[in-house]
Gaussian input, Z-matrix of N, CA and C with variables (Angstrom, degrees):
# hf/3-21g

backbone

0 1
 N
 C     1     B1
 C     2     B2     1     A1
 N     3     B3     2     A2     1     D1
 C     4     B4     3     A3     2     D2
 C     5     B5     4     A4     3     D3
 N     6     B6     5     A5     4     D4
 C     7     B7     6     A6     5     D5
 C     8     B8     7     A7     6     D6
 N     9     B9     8     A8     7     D7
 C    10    B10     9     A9     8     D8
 C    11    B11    10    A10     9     D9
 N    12    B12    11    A11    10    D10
 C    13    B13    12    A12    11    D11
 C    14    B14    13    A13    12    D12
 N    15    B15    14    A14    13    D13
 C    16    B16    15    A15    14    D14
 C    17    B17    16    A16    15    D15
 N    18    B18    17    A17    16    D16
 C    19    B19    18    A18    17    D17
 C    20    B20    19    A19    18    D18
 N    21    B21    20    A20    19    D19
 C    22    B22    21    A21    20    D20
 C    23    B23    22    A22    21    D21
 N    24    B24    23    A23    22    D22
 C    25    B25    24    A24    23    D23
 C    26    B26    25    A25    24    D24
 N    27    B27    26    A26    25    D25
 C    28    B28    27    A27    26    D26
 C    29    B29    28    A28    27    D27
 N    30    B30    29    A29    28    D28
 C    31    B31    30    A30    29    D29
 C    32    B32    31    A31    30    D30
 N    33    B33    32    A32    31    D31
 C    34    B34    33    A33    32    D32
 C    35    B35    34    A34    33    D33
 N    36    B36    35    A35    34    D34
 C    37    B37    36    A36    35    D35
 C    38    B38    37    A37    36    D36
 N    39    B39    38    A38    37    D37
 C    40    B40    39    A39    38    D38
 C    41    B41    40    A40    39    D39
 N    42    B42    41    A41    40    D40
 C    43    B43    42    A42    41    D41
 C    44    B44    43    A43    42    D42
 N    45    B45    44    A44    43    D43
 C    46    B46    45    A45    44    D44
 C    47    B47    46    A46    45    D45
 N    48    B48    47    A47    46    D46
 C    49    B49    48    A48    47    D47
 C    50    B50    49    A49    48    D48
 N    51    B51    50    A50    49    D49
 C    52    B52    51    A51    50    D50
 C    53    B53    52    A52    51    D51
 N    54    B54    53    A53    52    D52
 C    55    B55    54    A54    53    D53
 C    56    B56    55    A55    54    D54
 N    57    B57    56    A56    55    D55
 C    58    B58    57    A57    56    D56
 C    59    B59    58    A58    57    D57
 N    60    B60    59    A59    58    D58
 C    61    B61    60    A60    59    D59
 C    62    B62    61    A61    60    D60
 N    63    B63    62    A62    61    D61
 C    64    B64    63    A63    62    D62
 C    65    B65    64    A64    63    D63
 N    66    B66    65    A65    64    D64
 C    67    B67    66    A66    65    D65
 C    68    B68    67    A67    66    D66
 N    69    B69    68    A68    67    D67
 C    70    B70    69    A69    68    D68
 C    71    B71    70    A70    69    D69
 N    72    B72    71    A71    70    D70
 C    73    B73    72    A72    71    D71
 C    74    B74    73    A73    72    D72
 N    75    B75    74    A74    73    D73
 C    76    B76    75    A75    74    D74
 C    77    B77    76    A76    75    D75
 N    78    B78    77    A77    76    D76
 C    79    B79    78    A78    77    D77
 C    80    B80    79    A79    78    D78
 N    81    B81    80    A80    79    D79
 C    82    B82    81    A81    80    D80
 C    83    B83    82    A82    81    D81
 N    84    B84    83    A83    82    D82
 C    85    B85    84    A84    83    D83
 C    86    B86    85    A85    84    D84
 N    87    B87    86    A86    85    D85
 C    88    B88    87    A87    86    D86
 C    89    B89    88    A88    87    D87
 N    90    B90    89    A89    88    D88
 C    91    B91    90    A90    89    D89
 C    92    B92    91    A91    90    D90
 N    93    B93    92    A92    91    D91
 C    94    B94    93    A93    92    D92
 C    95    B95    94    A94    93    D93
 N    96    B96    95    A95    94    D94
 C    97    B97    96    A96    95    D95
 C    98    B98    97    A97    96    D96
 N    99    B99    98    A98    97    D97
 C   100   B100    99    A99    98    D98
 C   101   B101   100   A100    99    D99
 N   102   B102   101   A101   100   D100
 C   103   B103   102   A102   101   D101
 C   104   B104   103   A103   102   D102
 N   105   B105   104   A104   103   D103
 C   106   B106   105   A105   104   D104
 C   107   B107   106   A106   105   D105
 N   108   B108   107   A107   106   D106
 C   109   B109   108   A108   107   D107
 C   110   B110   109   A109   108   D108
 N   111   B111   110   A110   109   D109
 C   112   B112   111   A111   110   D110
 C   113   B113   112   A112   111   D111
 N   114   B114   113   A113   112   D112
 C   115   B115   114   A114   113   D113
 C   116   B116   115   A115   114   D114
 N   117   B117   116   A116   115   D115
 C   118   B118   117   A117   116   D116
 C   119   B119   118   A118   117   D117
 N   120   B120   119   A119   118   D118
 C   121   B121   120   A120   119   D119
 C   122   B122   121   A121   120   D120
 N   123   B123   122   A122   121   D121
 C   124   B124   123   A123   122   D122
 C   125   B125   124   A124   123   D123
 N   126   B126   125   A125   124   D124
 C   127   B127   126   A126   125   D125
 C   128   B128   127   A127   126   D126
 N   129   B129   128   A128   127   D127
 C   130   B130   129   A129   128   D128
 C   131   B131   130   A130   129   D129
 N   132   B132   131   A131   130   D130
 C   133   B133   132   A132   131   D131
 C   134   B134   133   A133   132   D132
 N   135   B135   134   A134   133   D133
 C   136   B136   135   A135   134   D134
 C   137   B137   136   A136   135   D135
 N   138   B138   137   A137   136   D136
 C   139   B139   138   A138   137   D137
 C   140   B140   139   A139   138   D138
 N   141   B141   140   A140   139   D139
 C   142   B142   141   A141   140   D140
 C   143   B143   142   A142   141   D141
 N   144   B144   143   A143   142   D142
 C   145   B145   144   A144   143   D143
 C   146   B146   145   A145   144   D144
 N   147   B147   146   A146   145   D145
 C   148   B148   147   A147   146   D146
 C   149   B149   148   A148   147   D147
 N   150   B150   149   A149   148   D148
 C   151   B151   150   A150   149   D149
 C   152   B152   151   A151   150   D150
 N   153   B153   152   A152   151   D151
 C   154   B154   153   A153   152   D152
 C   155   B155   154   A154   153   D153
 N   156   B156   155   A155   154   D154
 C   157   B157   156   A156   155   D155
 C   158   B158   157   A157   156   D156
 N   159   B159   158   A158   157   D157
 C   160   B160   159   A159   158   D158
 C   161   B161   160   A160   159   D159
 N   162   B162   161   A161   160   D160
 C   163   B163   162   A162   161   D161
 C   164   B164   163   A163   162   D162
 N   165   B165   164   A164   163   D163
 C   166   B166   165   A165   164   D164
 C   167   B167   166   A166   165   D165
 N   168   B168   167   A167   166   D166
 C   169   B169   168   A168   167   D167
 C   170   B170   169   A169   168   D168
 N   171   B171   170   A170   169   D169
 C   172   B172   171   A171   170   D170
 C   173   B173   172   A172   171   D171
 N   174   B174   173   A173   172   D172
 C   175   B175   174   A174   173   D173
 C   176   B176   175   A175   174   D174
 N   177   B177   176   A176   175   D175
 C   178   B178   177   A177   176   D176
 C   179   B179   178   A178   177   D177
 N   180   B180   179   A179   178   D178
 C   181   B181   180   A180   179   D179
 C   182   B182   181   A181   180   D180
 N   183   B183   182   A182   181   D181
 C   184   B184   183   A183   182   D182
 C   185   B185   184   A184   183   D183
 N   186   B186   185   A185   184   D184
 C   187   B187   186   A186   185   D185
 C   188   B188   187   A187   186   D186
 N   189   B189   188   A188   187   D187
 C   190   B190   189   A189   188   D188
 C   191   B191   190   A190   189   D189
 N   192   B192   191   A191   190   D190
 C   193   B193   192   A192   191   D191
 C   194   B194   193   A193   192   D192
 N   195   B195   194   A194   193   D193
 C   196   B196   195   A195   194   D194
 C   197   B197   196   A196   195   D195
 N   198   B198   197   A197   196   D196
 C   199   B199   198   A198   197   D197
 C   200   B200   199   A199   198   D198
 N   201   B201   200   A200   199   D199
 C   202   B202   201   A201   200   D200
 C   203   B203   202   A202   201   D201
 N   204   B204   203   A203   202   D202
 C   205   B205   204   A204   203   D203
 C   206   B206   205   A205   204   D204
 N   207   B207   206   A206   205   D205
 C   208   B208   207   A207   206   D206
 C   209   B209   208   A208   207   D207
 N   210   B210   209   A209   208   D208
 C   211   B211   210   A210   209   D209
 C   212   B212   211   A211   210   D210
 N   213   B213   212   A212   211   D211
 C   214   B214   213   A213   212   D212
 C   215   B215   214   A214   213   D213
 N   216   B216   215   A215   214   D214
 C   217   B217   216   A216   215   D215
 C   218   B218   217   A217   216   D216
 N   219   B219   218   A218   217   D217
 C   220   B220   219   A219   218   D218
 C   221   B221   220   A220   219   D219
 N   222   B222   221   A221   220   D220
 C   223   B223   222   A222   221   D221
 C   224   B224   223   A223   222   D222
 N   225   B225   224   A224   223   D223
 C   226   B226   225   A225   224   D224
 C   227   B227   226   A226   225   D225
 N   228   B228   227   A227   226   D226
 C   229   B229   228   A228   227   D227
 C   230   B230   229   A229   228   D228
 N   231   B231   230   A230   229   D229
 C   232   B232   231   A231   230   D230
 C   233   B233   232   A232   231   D231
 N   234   B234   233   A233   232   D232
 C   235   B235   234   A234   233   D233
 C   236   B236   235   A235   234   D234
 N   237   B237   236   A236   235   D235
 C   238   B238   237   A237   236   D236
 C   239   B239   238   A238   237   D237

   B1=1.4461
   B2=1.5208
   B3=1.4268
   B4=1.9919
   B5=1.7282
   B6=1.4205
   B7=1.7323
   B8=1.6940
   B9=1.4354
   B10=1.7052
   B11=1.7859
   B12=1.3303
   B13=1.4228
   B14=2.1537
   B15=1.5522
   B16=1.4424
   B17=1.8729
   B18=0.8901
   B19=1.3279
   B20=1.5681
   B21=0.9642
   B22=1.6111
   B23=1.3304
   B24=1.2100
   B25=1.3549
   B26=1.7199
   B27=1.3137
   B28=1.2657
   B29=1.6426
   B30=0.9423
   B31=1.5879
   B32=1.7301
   B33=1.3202
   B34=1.7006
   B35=1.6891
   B36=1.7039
   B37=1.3294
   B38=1.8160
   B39=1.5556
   B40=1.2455
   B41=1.5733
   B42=1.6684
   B43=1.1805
   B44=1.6717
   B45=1.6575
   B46=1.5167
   B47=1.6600
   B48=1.6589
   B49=1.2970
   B50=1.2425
   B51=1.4849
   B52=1.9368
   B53=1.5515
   B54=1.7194
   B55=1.2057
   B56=2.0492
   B57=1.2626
   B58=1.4138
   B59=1.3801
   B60=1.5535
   B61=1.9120
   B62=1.2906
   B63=1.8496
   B64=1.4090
   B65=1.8589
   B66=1.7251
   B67=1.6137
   B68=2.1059
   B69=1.6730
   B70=1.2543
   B71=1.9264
   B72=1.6855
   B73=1.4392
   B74=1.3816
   B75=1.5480
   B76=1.5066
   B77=2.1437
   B78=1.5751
   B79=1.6248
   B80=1.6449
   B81=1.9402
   B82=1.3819
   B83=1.8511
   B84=0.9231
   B85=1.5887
   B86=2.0517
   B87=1.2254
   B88=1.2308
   B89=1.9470
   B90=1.3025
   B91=1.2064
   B92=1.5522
   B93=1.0988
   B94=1.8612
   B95=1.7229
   B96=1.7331
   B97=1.7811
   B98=1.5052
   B99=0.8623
   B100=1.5234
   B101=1.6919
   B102=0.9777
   B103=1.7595
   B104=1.3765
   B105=1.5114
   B106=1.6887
   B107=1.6371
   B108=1.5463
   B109=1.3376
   B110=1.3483
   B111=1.5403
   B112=1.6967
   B113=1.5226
   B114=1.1238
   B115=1.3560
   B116=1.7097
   B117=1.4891
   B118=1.4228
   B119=1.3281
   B120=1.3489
   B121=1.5052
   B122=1.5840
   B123=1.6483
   B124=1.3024
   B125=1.2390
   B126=1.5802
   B127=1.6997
   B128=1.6674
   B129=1.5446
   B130=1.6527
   B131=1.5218
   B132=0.9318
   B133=1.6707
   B134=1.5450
   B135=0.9861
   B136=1.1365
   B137=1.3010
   B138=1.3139
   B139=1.6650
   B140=1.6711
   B141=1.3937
   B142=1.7827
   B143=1.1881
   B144=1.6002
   B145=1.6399
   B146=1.4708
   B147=1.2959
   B148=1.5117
   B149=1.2601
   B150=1.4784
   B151=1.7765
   B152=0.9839
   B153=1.5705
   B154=1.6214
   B155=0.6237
   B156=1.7328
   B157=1.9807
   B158=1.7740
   B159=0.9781
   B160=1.6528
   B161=1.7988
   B162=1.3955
   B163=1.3600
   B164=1.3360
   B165=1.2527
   B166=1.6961
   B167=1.3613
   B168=1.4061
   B169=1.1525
   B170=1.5385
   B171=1.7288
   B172=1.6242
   B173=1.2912
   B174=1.2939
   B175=1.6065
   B176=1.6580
   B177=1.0407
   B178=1.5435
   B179=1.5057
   B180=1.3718
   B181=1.8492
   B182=1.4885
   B183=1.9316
   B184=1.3548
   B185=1.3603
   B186=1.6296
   B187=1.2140
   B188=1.4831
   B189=1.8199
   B190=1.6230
   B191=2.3381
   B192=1.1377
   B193=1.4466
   B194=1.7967
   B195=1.0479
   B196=1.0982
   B197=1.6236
   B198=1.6317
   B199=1.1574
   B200=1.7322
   B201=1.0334
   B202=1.4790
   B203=1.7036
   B204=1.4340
   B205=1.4277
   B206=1.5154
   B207=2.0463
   B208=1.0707
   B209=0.9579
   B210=1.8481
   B211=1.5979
   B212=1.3723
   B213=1.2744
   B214=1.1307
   B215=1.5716
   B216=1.0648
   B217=1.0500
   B218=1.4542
   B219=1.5469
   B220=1.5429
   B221=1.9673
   B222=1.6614
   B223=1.7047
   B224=1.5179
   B225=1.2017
   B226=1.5223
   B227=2.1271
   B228=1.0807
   B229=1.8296
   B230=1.5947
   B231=1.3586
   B232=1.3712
   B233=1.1788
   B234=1.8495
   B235=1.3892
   B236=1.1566
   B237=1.4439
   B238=1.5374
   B239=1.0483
   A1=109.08
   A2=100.50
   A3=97.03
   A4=108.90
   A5=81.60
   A6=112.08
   A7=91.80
   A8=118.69
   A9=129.38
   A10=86.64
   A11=96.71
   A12=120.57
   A13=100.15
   A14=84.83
   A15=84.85
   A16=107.56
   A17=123.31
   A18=131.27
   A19=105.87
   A20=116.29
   A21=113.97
   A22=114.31
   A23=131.42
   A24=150.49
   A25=98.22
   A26=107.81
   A27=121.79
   A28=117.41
   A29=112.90
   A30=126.79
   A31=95.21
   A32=130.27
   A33=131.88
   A34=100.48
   A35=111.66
   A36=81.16
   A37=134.76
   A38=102.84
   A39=131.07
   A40=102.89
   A41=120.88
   A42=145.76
   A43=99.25
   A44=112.87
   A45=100.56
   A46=97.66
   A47=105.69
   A48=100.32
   A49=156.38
   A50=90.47
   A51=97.76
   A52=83.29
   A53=113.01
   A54=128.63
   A55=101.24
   A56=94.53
   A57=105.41
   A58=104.39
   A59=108.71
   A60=97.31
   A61=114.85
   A62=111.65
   A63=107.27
   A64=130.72
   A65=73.07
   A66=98.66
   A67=98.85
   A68=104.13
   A69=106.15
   A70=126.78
   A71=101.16
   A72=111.66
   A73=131.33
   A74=104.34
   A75=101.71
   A76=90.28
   A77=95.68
   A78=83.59
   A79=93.11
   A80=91.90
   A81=81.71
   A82=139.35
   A83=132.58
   A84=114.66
   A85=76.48
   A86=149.69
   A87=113.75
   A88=73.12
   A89=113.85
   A90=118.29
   A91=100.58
   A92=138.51
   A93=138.15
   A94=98.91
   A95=98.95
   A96=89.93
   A97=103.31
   A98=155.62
   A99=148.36
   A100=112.89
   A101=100.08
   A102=109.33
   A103=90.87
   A104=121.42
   A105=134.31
   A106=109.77
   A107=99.41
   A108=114.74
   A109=114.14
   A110=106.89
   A111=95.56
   A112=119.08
   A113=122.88
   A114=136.49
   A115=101.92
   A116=99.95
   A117=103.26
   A118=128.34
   A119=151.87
   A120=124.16
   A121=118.52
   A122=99.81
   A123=112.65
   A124=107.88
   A125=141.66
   A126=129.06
   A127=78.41
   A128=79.82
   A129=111.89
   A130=136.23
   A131=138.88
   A132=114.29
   A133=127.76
   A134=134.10
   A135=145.12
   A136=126.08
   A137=117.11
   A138=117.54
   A139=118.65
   A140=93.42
   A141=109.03
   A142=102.33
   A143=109.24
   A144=108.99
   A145=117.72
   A146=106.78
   A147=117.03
   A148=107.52
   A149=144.70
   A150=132.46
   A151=93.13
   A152=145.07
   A153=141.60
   A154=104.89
   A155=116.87
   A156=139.28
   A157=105.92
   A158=93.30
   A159=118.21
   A160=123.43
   A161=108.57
   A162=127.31
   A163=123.54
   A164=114.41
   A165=99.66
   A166=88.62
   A167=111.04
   A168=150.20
   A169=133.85
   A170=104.02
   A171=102.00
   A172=103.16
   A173=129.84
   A174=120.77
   A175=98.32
   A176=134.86
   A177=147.04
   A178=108.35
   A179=135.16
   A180=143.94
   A181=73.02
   A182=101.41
   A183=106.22
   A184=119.53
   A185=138.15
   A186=140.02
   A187=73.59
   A188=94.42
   A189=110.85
   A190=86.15
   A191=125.92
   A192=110.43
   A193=94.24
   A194=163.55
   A195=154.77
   A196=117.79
   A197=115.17
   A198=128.26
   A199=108.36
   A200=114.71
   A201=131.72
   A202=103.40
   A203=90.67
   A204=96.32
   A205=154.64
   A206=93.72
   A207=123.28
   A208=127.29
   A209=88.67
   A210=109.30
   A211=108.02
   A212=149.31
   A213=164.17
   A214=93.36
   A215=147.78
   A216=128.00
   A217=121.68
   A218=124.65
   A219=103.95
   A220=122.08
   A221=107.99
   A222=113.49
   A223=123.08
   A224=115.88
   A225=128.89
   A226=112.13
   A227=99.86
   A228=100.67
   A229=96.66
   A230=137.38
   A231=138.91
   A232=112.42
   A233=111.62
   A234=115.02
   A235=127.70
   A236=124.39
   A237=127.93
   A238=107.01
   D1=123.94
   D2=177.84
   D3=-103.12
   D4=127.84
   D5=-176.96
   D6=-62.83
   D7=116.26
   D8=-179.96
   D9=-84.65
   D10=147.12
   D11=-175.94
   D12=-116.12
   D13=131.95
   D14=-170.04
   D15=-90.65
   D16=30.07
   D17=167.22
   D18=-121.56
   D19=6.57
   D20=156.46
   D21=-114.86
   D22=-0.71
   D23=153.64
   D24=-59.42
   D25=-77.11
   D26=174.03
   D27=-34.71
   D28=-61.67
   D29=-172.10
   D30=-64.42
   D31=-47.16
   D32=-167.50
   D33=-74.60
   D34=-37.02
   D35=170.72
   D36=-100.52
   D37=15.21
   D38=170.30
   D39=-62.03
   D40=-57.60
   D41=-161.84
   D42=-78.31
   D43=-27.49
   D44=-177.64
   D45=-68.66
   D46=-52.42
   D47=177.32
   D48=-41.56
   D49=-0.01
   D50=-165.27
   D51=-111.09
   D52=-34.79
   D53=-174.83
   D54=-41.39
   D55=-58.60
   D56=-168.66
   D57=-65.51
   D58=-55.50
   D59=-172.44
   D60=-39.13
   D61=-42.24
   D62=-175.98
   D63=-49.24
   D64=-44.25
   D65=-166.50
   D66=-54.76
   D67=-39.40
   D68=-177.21
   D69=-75.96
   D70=-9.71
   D71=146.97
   D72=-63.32
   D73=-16.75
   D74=-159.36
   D75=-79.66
   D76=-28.16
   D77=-161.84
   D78=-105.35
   D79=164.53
   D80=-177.01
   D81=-80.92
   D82=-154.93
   D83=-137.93
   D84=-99.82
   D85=-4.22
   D86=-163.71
   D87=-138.24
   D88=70.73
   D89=-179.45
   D90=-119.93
   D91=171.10
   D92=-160.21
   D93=-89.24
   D94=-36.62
   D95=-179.95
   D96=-83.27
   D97=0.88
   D98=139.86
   D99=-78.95
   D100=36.67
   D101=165.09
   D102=-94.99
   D103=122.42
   D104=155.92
   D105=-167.51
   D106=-179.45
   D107=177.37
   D108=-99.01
   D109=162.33
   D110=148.78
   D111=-127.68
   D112=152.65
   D113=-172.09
   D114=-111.84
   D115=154.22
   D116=168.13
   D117=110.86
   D118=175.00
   D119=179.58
   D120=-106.99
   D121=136.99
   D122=-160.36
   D123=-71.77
   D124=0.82
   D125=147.90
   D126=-139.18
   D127=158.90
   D128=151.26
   D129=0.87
   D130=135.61
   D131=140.43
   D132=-127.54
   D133=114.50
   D134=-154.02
   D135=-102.12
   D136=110.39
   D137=-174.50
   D138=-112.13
   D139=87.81
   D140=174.89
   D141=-65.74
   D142=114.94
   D143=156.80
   D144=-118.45
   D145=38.85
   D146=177.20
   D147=71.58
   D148=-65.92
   D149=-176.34
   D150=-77.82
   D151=-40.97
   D152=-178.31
   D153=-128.87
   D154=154.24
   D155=163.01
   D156=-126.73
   D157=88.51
   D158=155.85
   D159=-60.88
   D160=103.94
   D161=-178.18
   D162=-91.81
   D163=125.29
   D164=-172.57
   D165=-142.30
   D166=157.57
   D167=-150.46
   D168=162.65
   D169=134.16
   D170=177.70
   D171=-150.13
   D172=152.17
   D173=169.12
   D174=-146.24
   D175=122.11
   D176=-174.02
   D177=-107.49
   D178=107.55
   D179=-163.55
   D180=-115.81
   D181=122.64
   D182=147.28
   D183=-125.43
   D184=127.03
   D185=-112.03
   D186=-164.02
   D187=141.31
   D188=-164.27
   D189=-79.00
   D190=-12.29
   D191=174.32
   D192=-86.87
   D193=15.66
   D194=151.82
   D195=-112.36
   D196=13.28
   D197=153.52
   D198=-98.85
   D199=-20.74
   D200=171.65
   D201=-60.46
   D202=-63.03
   D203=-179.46
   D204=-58.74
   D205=-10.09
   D206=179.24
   D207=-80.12
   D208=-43.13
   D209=176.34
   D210=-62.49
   D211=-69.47
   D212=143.96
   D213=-5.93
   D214=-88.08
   D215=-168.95
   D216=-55.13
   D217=-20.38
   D218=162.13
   D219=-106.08
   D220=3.10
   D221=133.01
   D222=-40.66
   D223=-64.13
   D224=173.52
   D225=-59.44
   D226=-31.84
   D227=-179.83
   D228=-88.24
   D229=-21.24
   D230=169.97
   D231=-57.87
   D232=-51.95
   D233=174.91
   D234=-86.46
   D235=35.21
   D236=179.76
   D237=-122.10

């Protein structure tokens, strides 16, 4: 019996995800699998402390082809 490692769990559904963004380039932008949200903040935030300015930022698009992709990536970690 093989002991599943949960950082390859991690990594397959990382890989569905990029899997999917791609898949959601292929079609065009007002197509049903590019139906999603976005999360995250809509500019910057910026902390000038005079010797440094530290920028932060994140925005997370989740798109029904990168819900595709997830799934698929833990189908594929089932069968390993």
């Amino acid at each position: 019996m093989k002991r599943k490692n949960n950082w390859t769990c991690f990594l397959l559904i990382l890989a569905g995800l990029v899997v999917g963004g791609l898949i959601g380039n292929v079609f065009p932008a007002d197509s049903w699998i590019n139906y999603g949200q976005t999360f995250g903040l809509s500019s910057p935030v910026v902390l000038d402390l005079g010797i440094i300015c530290l920028t932060f930022g994140m925005s997370i698009k989740i798109t029904v082809a990168s819900l595709i992709g997830i799934v698929i990536g833990i189908v594929v970690y089932r069968f390993l």
